[in-house]
PyMOL Python script that loads the backbone (N, CA, C, O; Angstrom):
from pymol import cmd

cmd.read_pdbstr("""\
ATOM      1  N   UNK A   1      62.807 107.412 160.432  1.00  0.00           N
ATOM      2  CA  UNK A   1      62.704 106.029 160.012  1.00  0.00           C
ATOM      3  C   UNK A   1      63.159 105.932 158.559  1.00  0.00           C
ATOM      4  O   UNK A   1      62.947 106.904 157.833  1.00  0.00           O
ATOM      5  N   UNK A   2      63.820 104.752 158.021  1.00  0.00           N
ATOM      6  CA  UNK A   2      64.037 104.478 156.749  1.00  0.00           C
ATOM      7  C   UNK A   2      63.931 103.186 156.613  1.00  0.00           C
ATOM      8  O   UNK A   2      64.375 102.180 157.167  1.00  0.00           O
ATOM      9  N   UNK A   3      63.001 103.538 155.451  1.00  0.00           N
ATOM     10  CA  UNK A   3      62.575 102.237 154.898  1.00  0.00           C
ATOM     11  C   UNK A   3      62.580 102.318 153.055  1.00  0.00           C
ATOM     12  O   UNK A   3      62.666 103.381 152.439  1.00  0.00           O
ATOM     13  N   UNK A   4      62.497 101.308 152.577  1.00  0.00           N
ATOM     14  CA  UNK A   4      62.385 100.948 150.880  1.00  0.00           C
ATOM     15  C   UNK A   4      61.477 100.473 150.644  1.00  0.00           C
ATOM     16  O   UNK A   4      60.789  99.883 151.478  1.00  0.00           O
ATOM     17  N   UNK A   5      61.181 100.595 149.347  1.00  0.00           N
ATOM     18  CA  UNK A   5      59.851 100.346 148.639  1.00  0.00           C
ATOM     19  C   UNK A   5      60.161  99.004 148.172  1.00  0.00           C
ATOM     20  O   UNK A   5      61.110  98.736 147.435  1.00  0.00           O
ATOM     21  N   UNK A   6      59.407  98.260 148.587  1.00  0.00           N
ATOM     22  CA  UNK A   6      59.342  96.971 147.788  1.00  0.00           C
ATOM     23  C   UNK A   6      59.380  96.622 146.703  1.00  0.00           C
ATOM     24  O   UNK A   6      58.569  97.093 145.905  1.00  0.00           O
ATOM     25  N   UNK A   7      60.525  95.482 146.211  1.00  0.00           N
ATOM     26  CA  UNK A   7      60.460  95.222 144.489  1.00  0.00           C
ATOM     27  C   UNK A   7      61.028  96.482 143.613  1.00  0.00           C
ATOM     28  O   UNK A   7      60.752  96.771 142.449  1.00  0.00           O
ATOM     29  N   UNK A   8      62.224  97.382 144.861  1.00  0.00           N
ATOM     30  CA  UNK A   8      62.799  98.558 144.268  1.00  0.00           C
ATOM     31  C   UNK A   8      64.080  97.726 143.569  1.00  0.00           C
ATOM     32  O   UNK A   8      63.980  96.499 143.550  1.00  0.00           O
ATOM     33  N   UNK A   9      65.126  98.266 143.068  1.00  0.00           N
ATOM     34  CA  UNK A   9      66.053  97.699 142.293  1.00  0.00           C
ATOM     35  C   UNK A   9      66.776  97.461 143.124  1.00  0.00           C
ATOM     36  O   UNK A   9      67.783  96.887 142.709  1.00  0.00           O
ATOM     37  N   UNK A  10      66.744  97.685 144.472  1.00  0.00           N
ATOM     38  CA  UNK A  10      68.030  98.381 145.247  1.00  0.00           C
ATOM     39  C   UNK A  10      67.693  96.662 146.446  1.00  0.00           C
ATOM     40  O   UNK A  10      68.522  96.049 147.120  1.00  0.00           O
ATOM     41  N   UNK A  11      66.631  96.463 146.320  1.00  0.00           N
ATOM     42  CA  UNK A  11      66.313  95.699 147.296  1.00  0.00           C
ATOM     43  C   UNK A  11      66.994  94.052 147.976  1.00  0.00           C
ATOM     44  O   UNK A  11      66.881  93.527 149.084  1.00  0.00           O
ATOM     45  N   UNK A  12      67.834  93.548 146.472  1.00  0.00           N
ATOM     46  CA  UNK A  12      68.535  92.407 146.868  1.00  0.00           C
ATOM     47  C   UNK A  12      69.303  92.936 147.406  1.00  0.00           C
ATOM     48  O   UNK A  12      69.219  92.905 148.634  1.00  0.00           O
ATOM     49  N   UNK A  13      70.288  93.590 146.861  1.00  0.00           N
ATOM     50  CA  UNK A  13      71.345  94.276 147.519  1.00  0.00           C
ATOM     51  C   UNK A  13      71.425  94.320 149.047  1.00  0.00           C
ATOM     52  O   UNK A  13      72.121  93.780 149.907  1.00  0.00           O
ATOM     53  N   UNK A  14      70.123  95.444 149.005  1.00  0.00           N
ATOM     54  CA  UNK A  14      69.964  95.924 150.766  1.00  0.00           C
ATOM     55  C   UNK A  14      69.786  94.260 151.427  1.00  0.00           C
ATOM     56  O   UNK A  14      70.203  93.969 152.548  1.00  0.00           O
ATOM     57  N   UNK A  15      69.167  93.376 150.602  1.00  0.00           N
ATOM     58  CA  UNK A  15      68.560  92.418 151.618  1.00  0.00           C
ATOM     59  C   UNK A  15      70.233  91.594 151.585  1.00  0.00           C
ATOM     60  O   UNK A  15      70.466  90.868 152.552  1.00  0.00           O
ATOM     61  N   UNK A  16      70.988  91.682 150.842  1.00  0.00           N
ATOM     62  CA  UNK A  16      72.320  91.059 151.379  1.00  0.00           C
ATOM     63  C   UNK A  16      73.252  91.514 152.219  1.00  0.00           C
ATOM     64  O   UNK A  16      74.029  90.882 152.935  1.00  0.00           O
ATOM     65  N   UNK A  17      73.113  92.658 152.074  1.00  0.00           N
ATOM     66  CA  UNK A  17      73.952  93.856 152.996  1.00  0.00           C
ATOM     67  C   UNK A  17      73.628  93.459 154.827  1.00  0.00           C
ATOM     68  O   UNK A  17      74.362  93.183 155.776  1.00  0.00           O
ATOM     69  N   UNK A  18      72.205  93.610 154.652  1.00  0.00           N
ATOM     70  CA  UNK A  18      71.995  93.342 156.182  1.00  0.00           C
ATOM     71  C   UNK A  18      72.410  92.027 156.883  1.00  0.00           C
ATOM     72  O   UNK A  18      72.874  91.867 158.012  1.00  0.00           O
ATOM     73  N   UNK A  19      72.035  90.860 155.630  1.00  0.00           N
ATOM     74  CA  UNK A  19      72.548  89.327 156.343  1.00  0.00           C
ATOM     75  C   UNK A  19      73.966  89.515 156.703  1.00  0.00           C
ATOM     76  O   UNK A  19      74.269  88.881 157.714  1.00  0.00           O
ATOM     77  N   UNK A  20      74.981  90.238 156.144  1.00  0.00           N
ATOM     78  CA  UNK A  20      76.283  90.660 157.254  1.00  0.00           C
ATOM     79  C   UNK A  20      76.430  91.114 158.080  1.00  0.00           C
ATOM     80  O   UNK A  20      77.526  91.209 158.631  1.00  0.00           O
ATOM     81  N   UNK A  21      75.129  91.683 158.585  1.00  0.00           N
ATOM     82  CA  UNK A  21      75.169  92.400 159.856  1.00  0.00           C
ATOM     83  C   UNK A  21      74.833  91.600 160.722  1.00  0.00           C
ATOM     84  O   UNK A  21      73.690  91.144 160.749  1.00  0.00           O
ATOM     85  N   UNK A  22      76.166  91.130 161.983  1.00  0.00           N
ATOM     86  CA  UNK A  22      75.920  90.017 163.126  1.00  0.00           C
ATOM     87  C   UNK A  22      74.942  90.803 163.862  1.00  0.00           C
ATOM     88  O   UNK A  22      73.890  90.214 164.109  1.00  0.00           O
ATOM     89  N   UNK A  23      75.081  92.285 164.361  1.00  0.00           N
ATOM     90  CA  UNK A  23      74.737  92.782 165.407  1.00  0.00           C
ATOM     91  C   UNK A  23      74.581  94.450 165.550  1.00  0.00           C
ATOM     92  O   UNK A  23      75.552  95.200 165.651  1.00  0.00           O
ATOM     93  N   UNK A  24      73.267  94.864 165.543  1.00  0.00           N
ATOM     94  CA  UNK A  24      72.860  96.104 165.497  1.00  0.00           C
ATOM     95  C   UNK A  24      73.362  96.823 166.644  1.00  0.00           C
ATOM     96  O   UNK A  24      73.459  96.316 167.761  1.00  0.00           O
ATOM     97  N   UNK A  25      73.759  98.307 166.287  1.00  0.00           N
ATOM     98  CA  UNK A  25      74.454  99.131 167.998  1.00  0.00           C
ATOM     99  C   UNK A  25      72.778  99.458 168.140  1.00  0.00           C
ATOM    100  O   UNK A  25      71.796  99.547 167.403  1.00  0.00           O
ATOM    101  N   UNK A  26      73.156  99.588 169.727  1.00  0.00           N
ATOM    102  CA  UNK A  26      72.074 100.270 171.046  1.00  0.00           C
ATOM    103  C   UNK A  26      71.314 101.132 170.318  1.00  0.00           C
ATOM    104  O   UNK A  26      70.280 100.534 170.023  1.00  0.00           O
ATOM    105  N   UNK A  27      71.307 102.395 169.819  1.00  0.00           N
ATOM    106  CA  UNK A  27      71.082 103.064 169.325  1.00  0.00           C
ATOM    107  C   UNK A  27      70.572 103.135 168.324  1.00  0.00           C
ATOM    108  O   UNK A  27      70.032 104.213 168.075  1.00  0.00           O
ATOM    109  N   UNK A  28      70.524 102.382 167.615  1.00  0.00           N
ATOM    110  CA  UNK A  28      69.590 101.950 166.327  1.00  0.00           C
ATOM    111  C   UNK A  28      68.441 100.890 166.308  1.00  0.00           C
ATOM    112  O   UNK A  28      68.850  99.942 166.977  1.00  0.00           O
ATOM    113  N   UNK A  29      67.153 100.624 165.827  1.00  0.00           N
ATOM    114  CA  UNK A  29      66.505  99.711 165.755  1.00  0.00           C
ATOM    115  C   UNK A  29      66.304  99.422 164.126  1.00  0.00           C
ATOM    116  O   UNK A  29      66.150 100.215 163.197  1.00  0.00           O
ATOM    117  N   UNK A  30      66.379  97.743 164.159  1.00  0.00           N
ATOM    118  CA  UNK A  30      66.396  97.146 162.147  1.00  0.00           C
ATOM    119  C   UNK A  30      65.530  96.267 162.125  1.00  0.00           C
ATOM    120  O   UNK A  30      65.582  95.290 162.873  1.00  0.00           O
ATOM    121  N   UNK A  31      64.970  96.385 161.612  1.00  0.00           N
ATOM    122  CA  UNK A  31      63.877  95.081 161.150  1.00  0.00           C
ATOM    123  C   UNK A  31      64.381  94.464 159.686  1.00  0.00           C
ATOM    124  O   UNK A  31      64.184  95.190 158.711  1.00  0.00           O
ATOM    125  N   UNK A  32      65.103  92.998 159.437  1.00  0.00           N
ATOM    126  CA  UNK A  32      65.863  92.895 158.445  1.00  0.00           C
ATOM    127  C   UNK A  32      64.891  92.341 157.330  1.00  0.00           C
ATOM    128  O   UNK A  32      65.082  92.298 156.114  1.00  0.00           O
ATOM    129  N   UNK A  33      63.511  91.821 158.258  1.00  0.00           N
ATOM    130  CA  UNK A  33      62.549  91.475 156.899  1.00  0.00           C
ATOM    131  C   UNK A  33      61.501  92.196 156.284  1.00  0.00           C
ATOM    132  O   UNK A  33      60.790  91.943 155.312  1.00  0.00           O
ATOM    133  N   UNK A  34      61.581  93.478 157.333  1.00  0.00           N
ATOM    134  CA  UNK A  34      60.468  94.579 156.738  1.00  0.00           C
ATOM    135  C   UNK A  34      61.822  95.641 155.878  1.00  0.00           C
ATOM    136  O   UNK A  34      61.416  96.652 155.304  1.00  0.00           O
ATOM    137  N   UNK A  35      63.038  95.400 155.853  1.00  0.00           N
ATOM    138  CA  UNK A  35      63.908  96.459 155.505  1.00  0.00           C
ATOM    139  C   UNK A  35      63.522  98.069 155.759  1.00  0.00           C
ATOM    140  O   UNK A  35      63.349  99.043 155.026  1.00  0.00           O
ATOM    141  N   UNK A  36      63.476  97.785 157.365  1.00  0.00           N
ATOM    142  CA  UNK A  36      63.425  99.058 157.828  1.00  0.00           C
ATOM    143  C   UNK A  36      64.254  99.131 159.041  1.00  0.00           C
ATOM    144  O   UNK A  36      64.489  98.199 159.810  1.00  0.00           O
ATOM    145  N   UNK A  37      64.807 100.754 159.153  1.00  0.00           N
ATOM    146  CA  UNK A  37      65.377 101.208 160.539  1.00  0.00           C
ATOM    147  C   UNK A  37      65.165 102.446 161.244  1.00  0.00           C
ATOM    148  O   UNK A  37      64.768 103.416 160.599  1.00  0.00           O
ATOM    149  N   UNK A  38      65.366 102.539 162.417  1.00  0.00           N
ATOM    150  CA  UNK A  38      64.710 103.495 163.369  1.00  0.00           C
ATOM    151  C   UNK A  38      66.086 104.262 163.903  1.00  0.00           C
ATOM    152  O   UNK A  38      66.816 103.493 164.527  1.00  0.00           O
ATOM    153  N   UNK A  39      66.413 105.141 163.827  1.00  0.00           N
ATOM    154  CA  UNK A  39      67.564 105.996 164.648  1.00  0.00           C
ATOM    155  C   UNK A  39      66.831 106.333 165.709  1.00  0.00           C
ATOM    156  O   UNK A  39      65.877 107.109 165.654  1.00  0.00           O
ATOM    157  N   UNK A  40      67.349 105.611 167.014  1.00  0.00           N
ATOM    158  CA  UNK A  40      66.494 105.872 168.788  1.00  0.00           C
ATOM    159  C   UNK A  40      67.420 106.709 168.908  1.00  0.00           C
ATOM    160  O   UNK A  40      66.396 107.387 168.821  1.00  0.00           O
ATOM    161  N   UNK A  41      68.609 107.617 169.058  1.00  0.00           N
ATOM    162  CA  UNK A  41      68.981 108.287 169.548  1.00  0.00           C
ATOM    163  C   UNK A  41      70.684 108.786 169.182  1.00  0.00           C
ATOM    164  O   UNK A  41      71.559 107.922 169.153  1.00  0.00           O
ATOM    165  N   UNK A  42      70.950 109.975 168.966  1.00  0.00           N
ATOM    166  CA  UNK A  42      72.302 110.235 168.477  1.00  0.00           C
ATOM    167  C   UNK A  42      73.383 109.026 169.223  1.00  0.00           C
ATOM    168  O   UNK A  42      73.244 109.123 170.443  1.00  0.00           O
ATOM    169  N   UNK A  43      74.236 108.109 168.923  1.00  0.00           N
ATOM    170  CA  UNK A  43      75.274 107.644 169.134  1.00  0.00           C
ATOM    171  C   UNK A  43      76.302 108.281 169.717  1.00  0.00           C
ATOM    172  O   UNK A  43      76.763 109.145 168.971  1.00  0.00           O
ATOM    173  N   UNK A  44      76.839 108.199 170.743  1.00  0.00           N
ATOM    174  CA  UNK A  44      78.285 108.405 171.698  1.00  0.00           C
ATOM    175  C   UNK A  44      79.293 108.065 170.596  1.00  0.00           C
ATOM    176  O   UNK A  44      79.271 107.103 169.829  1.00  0.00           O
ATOM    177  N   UNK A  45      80.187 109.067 170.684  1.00  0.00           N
ATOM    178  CA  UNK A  45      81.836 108.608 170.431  1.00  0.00           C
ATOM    179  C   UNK A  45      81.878 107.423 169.888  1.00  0.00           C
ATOM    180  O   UNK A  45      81.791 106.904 168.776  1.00  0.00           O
ATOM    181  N   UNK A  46      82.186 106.864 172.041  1.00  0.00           N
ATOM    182  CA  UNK A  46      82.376 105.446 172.104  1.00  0.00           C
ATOM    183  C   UNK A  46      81.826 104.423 171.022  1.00  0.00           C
ATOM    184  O   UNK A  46      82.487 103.620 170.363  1.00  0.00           O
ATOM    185  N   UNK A  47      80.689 104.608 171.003  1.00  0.00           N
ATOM    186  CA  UNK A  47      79.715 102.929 170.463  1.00  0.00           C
ATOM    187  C   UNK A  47      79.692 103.179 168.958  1.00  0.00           C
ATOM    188  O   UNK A  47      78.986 102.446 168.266  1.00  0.00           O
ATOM    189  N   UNK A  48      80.672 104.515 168.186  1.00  0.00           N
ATOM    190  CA  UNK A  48      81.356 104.120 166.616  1.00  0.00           C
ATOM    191  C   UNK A  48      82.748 103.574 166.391  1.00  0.00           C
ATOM    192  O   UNK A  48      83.891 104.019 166.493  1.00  0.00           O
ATOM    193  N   UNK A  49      82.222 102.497 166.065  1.00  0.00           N
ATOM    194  CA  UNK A  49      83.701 101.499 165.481  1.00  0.00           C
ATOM    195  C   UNK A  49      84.450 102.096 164.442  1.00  0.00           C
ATOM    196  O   UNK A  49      85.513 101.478 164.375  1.00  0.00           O
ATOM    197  N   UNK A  50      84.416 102.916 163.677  1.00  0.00           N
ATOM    198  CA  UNK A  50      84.913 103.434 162.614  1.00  0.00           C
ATOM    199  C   UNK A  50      86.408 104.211 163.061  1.00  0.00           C
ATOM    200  O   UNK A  50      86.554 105.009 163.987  1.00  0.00           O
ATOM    201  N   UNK A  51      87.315 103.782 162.231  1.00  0.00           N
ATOM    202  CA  UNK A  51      88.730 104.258 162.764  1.00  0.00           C
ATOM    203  C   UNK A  51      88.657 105.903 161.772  1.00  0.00           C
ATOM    204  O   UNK A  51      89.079 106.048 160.624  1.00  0.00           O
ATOM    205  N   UNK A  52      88.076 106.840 162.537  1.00  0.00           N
ATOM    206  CA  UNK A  52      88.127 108.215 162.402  1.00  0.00           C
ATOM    207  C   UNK A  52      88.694 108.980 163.262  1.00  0.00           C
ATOM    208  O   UNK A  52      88.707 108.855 164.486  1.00  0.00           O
ATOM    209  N   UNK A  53      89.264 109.940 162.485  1.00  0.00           N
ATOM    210  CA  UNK A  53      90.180 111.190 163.717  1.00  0.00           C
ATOM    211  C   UNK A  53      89.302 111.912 163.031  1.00  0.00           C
ATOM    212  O   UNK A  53      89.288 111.912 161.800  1.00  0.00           O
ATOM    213  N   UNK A  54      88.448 112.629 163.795  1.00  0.00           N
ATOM    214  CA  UNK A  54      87.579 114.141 163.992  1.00  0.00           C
ATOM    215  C   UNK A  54      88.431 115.338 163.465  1.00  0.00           C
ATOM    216  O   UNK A  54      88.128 116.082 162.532  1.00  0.00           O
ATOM    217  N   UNK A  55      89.805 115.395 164.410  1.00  0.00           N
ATOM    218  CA  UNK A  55      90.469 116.510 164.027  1.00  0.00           C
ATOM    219  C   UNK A  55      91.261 116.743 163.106  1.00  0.00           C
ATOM    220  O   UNK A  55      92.078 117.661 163.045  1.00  0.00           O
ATOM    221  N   UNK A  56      91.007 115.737 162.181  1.00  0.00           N
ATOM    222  CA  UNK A  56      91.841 115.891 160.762  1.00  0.00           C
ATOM    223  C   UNK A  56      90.733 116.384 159.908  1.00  0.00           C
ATOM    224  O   UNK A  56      90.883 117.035 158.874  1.00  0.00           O
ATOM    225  N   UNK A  57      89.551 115.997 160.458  1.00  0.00           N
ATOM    226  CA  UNK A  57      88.189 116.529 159.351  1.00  0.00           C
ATOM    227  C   UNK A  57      88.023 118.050 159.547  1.00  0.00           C
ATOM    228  O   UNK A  57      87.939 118.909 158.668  1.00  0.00           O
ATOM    229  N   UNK A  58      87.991 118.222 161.068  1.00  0.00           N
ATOM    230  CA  UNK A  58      87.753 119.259 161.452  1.00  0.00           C
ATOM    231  C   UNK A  58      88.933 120.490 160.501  1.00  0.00           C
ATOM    232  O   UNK A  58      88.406 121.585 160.305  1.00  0.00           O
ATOM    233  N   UNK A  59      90.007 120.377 160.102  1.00  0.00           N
ATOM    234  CA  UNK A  59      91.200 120.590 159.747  1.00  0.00           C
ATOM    235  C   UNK A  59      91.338 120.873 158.238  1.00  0.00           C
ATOM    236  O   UNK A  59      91.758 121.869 157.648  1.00  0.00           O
ATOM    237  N   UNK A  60      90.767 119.470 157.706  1.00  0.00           N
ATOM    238  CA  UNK A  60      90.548 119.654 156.219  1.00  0.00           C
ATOM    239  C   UNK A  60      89.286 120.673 155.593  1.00  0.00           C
ATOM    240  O   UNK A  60      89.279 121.086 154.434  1.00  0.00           O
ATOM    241  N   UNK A  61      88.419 120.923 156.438  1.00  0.00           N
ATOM    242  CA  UNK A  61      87.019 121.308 156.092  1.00  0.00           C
ATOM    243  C   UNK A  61      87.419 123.500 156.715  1.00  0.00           C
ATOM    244  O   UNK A  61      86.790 124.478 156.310  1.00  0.00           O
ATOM    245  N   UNK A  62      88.429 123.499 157.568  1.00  0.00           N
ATOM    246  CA  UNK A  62      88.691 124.963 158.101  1.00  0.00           C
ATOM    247  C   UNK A  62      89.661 125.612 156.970  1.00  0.00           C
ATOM    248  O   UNK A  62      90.002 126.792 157.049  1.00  0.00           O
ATOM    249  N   UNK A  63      90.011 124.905 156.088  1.00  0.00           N
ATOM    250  CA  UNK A  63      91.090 125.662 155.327  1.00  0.00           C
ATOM    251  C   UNK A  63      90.020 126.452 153.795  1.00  0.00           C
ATOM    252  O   UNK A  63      90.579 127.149 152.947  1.00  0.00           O
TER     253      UNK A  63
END
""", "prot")
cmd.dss("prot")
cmd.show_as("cartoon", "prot")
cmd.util.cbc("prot")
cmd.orient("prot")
């Protein structure tokens, strides 16, 4: 679980960050007014939007 301490410095921020978020993946649970979240379970491939190639990391990190 992760959560913040209230009245931390960090806290407008986080609390603006989340109002951009239309829509939480499966796999995660957010509570946007307690500023907390729950990781339910490692994420598939599939359900990351992030335009990553694996095997260029994999590649840069073997040399």
């Amino acid at each position: 679980m992760i959560t913040f301490k209230a009245q931390s410095d960090a806290e407008n921020t986080i609390r603006d960050a989340t109002e951009l978020v239309a829509q939480v993946p499966a796999w995660l649970q957010a509570d946007h007014d307690q500023l907390t979240a729950k990781v339910l379970r490692h994420p598939e491939r599939a359900e990351i939007a992030a335009p990553v190639q694996e095997q260029l990391i994999v590649e840069l990190y073997s040399k």
